[in-house]
N, CA and C atoms as an extended XYZ file, in Angstrom:
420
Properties=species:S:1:pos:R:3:atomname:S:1:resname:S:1:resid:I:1 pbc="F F F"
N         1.695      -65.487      136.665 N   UNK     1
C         1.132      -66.744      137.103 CA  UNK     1
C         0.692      -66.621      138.548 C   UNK     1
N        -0.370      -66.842      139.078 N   UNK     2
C        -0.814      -67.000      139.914 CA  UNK     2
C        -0.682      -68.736      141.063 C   UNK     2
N        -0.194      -68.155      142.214 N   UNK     3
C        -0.184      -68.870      143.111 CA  UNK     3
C        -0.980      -69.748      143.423 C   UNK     3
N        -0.687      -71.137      143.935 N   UNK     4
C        -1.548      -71.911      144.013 CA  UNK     4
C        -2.463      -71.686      145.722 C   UNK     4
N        -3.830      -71.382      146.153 N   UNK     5
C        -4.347      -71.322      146.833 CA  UNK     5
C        -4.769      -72.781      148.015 C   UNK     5
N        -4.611      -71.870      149.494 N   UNK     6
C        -5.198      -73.853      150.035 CA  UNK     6
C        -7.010      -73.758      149.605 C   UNK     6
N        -6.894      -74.505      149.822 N   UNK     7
C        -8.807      -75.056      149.747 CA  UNK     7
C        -9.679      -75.121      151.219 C   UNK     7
N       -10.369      -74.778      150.912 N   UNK     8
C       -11.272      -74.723      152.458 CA  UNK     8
C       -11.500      -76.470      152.674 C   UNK     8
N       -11.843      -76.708      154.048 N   UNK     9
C       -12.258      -78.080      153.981 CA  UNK     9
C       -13.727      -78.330      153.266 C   UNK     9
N       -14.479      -77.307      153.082 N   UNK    10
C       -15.637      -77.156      152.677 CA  UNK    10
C       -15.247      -77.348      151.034 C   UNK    10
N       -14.434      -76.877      150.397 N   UNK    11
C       -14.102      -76.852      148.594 CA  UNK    11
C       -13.701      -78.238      148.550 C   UNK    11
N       -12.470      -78.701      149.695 N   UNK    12
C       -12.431      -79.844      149.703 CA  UNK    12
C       -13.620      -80.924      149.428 C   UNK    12
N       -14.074      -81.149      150.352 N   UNK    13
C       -15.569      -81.854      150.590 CA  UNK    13
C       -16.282      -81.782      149.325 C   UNK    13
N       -16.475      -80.423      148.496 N   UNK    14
C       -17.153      -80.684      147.749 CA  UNK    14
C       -16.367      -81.182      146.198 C   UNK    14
N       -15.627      -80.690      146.363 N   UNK    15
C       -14.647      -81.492      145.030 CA  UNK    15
C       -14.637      -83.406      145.423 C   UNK    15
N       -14.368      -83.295      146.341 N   UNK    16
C       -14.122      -85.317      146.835 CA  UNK    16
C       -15.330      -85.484      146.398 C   UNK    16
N       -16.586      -85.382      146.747 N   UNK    17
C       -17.810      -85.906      146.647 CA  UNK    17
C       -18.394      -85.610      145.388 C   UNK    17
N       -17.560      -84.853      144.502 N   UNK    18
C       -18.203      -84.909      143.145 CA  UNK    18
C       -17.499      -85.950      142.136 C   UNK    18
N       -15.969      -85.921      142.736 N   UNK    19
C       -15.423      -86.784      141.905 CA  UNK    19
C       -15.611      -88.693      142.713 C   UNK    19
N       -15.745      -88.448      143.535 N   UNK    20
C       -15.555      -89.843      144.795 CA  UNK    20
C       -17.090      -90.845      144.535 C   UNK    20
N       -18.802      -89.865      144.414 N   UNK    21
C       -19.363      -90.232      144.981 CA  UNK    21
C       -20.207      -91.624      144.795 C   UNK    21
N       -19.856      -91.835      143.648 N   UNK    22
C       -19.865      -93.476      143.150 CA  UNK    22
C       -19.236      -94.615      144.158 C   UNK    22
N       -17.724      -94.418      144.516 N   UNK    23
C       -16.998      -95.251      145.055 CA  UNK    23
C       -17.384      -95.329      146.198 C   UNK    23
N       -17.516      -93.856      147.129 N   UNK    24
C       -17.338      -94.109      148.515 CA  UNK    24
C       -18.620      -92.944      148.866 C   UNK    24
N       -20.133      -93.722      148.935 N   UNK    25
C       -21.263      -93.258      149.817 CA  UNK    25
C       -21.356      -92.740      150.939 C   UNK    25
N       -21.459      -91.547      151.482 N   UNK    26
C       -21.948      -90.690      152.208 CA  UNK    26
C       -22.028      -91.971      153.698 C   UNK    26
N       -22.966      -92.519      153.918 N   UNK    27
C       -23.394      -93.494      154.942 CA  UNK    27
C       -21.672      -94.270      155.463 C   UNK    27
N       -20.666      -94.409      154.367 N   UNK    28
C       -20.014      -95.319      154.737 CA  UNK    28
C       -18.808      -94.548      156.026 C   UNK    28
N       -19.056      -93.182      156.293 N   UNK    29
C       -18.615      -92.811      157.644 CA  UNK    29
C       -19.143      -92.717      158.752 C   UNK    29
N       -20.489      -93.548      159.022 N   UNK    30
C       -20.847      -93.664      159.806 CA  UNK    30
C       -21.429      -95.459      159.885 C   UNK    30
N       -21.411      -96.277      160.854 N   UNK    31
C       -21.556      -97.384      161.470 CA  UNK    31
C       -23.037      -97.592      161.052 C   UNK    31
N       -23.360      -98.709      161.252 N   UNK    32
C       -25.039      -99.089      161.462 CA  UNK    32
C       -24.528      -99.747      162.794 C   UNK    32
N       -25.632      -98.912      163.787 N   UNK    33
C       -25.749      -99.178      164.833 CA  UNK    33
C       -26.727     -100.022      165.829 C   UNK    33
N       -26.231     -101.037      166.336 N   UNK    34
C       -27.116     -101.979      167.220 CA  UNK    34
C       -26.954     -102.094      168.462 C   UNK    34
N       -27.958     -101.902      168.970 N   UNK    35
C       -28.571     -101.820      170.943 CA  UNK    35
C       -28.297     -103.376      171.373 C   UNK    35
N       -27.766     -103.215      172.438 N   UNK    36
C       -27.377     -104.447      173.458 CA  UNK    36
C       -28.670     -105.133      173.511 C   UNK    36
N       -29.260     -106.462      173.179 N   UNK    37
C       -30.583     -106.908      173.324 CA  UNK    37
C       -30.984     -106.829      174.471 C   UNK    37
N       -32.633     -106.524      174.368 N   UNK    38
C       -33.105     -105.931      175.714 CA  UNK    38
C       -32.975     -104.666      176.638 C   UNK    38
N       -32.399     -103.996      176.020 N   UNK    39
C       -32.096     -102.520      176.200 CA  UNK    39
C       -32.132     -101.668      175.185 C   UNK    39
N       -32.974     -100.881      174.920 N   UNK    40
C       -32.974      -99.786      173.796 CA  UNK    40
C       -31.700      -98.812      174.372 C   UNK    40
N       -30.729      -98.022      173.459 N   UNK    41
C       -30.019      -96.980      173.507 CA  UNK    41
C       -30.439      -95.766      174.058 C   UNK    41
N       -29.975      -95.292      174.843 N   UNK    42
C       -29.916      -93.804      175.188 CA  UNK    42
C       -30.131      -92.738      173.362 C   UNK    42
N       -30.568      -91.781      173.679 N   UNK    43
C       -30.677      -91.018      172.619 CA  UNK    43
C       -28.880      -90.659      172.196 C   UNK    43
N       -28.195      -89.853      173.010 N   UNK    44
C       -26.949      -89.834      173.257 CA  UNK    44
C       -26.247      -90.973      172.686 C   UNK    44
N       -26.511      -92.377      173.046 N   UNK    45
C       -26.163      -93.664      172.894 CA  UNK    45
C       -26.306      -94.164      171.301 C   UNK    45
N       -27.106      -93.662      171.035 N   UNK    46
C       -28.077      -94.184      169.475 CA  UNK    46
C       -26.980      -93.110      168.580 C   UNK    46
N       -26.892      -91.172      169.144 N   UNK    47
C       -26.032      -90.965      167.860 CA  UNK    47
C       -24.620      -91.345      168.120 C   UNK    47
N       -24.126      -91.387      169.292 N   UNK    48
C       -22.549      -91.684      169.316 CA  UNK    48
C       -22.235      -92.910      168.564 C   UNK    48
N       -23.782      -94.069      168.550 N   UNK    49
C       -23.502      -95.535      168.473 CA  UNK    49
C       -23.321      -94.982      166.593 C   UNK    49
N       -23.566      -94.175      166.064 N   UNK    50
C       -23.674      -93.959      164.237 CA  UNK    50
C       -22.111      -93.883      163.997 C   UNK    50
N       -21.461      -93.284      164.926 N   UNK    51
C       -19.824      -92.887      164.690 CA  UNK    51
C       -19.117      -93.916      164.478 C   UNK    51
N       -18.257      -94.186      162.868 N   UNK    52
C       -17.383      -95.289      162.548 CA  UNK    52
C       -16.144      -95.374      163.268 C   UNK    52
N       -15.620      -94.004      163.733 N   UNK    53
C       -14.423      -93.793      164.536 CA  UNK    53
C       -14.210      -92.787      165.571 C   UNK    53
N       -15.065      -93.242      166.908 N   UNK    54
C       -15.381      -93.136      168.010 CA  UNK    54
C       -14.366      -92.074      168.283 C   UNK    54
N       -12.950      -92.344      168.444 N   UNK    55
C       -11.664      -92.397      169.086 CA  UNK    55
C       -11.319      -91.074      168.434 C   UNK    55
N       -11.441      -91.364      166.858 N   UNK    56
C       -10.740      -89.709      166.320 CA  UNK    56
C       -12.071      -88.600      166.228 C   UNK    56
N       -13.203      -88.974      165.941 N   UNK    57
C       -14.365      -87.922      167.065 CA  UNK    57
C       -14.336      -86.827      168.299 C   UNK    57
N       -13.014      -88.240      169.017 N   UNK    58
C       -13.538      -87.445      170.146 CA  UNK    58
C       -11.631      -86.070      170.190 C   UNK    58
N       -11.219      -86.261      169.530 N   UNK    59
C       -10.276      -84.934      169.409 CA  UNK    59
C       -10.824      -83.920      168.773 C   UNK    59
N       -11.853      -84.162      167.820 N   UNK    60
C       -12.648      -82.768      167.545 CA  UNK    60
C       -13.375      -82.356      168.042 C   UNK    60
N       -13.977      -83.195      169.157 N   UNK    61
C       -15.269      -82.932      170.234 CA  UNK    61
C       -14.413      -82.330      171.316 C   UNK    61
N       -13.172      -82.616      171.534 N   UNK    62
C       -12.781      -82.100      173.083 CA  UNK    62
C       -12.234      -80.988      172.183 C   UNK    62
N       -12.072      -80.258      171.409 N   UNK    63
C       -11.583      -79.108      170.457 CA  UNK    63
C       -12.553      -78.330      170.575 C   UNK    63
N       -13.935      -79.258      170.213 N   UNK    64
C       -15.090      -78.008      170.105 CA  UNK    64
C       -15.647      -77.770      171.931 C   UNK    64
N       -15.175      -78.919      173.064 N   UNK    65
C       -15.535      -78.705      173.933 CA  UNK    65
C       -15.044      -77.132      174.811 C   UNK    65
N       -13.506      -77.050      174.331 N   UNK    66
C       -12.783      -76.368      175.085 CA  UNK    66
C       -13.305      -74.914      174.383 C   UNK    66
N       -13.779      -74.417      172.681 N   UNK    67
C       -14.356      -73.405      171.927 CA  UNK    67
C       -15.287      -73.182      173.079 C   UNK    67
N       -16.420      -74.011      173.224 N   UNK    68
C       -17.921      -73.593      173.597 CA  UNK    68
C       -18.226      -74.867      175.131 C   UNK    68
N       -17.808      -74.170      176.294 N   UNK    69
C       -17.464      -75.564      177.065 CA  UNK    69
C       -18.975      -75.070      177.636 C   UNK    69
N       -20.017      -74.141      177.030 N   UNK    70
C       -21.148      -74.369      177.776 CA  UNK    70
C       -21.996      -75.263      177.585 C   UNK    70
N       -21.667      -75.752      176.237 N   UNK    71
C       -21.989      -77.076      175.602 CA  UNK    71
C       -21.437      -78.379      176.154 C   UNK    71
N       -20.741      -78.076      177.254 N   UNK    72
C       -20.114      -79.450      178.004 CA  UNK    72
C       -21.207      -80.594      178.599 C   UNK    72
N       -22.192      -80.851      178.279 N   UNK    73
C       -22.957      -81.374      178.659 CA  UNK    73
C       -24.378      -82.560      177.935 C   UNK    73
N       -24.091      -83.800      178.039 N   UNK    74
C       -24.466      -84.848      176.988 CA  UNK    74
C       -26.345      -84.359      176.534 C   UNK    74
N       -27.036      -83.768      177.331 N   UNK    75
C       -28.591      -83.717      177.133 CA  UNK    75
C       -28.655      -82.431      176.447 C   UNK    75
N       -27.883      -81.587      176.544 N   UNK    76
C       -27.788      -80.147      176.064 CA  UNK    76
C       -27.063      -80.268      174.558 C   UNK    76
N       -26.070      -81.493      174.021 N   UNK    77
C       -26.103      -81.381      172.582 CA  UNK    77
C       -26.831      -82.319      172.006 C   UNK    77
N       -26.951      -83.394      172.873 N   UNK    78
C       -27.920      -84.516      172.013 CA  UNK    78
C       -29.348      -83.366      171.699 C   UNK    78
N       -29.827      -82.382      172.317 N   UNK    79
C       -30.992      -81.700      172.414 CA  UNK    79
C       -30.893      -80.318      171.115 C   UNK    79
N       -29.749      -79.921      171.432 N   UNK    80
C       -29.070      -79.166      169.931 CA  UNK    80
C       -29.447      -79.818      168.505 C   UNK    80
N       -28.298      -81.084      168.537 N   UNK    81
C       -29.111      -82.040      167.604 CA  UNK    81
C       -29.310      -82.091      167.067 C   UNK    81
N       -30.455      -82.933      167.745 N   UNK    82
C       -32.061      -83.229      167.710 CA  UNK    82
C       -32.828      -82.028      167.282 C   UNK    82
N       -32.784      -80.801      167.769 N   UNK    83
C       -33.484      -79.242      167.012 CA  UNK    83
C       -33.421      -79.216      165.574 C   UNK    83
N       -31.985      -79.428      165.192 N   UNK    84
C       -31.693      -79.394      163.573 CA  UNK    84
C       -31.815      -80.815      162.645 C   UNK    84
N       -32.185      -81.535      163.082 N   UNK    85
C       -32.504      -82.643      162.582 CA  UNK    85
C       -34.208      -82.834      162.099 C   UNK    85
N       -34.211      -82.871      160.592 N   UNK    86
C       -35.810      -83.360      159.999 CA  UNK    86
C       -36.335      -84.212      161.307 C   UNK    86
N       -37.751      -83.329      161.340 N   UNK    87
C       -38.898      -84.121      162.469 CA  UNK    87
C       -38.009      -83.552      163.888 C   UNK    87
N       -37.348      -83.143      164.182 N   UNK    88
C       -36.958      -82.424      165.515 CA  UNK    88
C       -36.855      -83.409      166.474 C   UNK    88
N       -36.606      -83.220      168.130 N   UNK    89
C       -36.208      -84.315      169.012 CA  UNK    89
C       -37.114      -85.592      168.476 C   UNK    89
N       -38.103      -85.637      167.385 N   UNK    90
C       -38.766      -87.276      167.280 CA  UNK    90
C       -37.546      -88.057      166.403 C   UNK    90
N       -36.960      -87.442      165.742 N   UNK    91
C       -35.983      -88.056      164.409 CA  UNK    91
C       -35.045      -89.212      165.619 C   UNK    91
N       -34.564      -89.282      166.981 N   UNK    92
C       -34.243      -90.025      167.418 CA  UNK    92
C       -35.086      -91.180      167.497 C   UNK    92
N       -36.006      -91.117      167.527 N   UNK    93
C       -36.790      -92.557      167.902 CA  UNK    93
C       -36.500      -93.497      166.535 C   UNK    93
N       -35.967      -92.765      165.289 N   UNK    94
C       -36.401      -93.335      163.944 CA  UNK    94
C       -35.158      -94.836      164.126 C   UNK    94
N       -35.046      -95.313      163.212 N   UNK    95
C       -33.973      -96.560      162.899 CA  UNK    95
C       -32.900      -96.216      162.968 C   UNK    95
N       -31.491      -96.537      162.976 N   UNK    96
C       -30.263      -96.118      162.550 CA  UNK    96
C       -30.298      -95.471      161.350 C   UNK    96
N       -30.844      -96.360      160.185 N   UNK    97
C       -30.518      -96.133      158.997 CA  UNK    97
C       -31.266      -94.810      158.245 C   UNK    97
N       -32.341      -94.374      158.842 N   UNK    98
C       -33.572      -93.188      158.812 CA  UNK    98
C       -32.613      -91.836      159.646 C   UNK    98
N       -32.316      -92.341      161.013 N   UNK    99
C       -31.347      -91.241      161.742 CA  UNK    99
C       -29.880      -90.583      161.067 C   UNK    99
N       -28.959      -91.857      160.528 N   UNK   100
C       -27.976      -91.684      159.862 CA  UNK   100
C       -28.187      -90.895      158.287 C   UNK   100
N       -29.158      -90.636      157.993 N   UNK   101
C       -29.689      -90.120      156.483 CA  UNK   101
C       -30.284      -88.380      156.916 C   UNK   101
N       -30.676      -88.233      158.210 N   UNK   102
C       -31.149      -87.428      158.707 CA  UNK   102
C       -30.148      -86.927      159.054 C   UNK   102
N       -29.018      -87.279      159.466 N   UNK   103
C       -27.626      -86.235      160.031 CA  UNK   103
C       -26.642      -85.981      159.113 C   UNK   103
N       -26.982      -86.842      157.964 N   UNK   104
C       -26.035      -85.998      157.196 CA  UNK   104
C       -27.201      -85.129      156.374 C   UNK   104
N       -28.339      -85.126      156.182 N   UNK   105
C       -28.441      -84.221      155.457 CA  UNK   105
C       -28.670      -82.672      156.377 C   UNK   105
N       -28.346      -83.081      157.459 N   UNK   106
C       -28.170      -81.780      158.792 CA  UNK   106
C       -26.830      -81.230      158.398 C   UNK   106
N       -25.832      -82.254      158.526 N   UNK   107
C       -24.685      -81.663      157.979 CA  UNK   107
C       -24.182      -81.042      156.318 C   UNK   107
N       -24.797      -81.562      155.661 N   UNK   108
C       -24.914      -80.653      154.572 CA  UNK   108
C       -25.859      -79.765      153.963 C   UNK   108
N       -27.129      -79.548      155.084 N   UNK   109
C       -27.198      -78.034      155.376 CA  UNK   109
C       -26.232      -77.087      156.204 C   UNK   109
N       -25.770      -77.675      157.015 N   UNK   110
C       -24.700      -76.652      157.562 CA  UNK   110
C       -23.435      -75.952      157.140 C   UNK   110
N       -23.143      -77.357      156.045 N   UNK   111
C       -22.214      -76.416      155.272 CA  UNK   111
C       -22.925      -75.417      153.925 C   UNK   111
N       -23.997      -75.586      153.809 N   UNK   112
C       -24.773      -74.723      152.574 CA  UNK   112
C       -24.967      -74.129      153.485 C   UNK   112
N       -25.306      -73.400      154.704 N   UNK   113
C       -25.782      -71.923      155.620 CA  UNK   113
C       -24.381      -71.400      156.220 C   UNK   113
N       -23.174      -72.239      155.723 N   UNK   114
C       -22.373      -72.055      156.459 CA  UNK   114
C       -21.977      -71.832      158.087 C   UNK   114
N       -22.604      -72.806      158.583 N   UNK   115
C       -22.871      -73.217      160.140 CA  UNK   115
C       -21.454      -74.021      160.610 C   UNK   115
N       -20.765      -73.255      160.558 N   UNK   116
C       -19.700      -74.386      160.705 CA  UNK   116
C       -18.661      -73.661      161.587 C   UNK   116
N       -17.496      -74.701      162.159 N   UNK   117
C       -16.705      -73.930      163.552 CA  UNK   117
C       -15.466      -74.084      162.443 C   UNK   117
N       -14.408      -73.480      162.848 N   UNK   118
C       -13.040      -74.123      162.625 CA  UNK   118
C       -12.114      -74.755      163.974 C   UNK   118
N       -12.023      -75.944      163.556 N   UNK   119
C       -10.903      -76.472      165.045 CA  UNK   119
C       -10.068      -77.584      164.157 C   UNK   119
N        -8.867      -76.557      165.205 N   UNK   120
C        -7.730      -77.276      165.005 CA  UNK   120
C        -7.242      -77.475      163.609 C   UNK   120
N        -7.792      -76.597      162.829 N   UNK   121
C        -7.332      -76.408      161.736 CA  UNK   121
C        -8.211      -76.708      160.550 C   UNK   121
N        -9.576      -77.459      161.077 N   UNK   122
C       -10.399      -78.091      160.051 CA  UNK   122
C       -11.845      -77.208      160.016 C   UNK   122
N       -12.627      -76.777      158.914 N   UNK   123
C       -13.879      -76.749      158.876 CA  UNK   123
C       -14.725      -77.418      159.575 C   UNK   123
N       -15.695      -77.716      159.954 N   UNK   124
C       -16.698      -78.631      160.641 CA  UNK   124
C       -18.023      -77.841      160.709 C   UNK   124
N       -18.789      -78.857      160.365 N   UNK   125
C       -20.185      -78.131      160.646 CA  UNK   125
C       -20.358      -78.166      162.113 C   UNK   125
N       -21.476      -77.523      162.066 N   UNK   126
C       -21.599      -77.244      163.990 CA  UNK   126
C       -22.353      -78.517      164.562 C   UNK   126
N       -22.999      -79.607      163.372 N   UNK   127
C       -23.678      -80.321      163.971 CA  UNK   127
C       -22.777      -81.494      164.306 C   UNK   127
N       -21.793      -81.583      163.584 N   UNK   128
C       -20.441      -82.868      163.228 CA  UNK   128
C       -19.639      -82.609      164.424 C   UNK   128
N       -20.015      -81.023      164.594 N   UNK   129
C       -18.774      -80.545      165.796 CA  UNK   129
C       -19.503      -81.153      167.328 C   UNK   129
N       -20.982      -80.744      167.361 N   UNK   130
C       -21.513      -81.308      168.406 CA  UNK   130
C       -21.587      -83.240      168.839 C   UNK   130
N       -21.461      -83.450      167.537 N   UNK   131
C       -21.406      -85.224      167.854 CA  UNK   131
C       -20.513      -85.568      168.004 C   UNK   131
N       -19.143      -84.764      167.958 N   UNK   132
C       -17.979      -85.242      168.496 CA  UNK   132
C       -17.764      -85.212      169.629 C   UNK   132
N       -18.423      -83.680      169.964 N   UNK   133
C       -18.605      -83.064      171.316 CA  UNK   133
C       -19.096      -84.939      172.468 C   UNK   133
N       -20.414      -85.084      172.019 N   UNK   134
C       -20.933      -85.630      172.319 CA  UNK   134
C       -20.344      -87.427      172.794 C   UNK   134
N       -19.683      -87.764      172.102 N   UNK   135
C       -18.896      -88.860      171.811 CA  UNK   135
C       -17.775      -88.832      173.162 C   UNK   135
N       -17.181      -87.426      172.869 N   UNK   136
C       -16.254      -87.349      173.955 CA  UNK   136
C       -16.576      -87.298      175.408 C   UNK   136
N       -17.807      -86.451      175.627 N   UNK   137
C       -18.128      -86.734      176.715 CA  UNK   137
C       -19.137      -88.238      177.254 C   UNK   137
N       -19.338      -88.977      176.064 N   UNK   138
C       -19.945      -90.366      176.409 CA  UNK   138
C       -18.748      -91.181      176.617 C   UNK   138
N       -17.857      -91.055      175.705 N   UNK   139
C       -17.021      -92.441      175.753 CA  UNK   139
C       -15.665      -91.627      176.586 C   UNK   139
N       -15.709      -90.471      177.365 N   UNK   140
C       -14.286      -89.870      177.758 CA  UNK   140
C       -13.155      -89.845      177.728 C   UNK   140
């Protein structure tokens, strides 16, 4: 008899979302996000504003900060991104709801190219890893 094996967070992910994906939609981990009236969002501002849980973000962002701290810097991952995101730095200008559809399907190319870090014990794509990044150094 063979031992029972752990699961990558990646086997994970994809087992939840085959059996889950009726109940609980892709979109519902991230916020719909709205700008203070009379002020449009910072680009920075617009993806941190997509994050449903700001707070636990930012322990995987200061995880991936301390991996790659040359990335310590808010214009240098919002600009990362923005590179891997359909339509390139323009995909920020789009709606929440156009942007939020655009980052996950960034993030699940990254786990199909296998673009992904490990911190702290978890899989992460590199783009999930950068918006945490990002989060942490917006909201500190």
């Amino acid at each position: 008899m063979n031992a029972p094996r752990d699961l990558s967070r990646r086997e994970f992910l994809l087992l939840a979302a085959a059996f889950a994906t009726p109940l609980v939609p892709l979109h519902a981990f991230f916020e719909t996000f709205s700008a203070p009236p009379g002020r449009p969002p910072s680009p920075a501002g617009k993806l941190v504003g997509l994050l449903r849980h700001p707070a636990s973000a930012r322990v995987i962002g200061t995880a991936y900060l301390e991996a790659i701290p040359a990335e310590a810097d808010a214009p240098i991952l919002v600009d990362a991104i923005a590179a891997g995101l359909e339509g390139g730095p323009a995909a920020l200008r789009a709606d929440a709801n156009a942007l939020r559809r655009r980052l996950l399907r960034r993030i699940e190319h990254d786990f199909e190219l296998e673009t992904t870090v490990r911190l702290q014990g978890w899989i992460v794509s590199r783009t999930e890893a950068r918006l945490c990044a990002l989060a942490t150094l917006k909201l500190g």
